[in-house]
N, C-alpha and C positions, 0 to 999 in steps of 0.2 A: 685620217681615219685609222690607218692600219698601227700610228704610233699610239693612238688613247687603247685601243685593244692588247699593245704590246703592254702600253702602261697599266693596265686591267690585270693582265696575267699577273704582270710581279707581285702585283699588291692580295692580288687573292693566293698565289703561292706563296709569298714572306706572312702573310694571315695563316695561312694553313699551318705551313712548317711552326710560326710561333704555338699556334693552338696545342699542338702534337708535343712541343717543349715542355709544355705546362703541365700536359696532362701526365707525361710521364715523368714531371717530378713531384706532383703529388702524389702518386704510386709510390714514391721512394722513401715516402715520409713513412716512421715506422708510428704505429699506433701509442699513445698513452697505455701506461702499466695499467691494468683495473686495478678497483681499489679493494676488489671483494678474493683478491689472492691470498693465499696465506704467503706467508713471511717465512723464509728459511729458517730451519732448525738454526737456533743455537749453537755455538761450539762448546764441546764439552772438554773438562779438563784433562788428561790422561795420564795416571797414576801407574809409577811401577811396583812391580809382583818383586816383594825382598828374598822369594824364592829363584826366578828364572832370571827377571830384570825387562820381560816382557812390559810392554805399557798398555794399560786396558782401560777405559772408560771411566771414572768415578763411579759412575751408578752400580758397575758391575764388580767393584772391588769387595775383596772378601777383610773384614777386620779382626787382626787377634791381637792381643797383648802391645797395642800400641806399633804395627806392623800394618804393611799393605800388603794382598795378593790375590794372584787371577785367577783361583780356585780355592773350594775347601783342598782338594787333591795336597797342593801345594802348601796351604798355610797347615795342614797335618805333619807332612814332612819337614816342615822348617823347623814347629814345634815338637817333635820327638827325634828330632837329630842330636847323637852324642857331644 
């Protein structure tokens, strides 16, 4: 009698501990990406200023005479330099 109750405990303890295995590695599982995320920017190209030699963004480049730069400021300066 007292060995089938010994044999009881293991089997409902090795049941238990397994259960508790499972559950926390489902926990560990990381979720699927949604599908309704946006997508990271773009990388954009970056073009240097023929004034300083800073690199600034495409979008923000200023154009004169066949030249890049990262301000009117600068493309002023470049073009009325002696």
């Amino acid at each position: 009698m007292l060995s089938k109750l010994i044999l009881a405990f293991i089997l409902f303890g090795g049941l238990y501990l397994l259960l508790r295995h499972l559950s926390r590695s489902a926990d560990q599982i990381p979720p699927p990406p949604a599908a309704d995320k946006p997508s990271a920017p773009a990388a954009e190209a970056m073009i240097e200023c023929r004034q300083c030699g800073v690199h600034v963004p495409q979008s923000e480049v200023v154009f004169a005479s066949g030249y890049t730069f990262c301000s009117t400021a600068h493309r002023d300066q470049y073009l009325t330099r002696p």
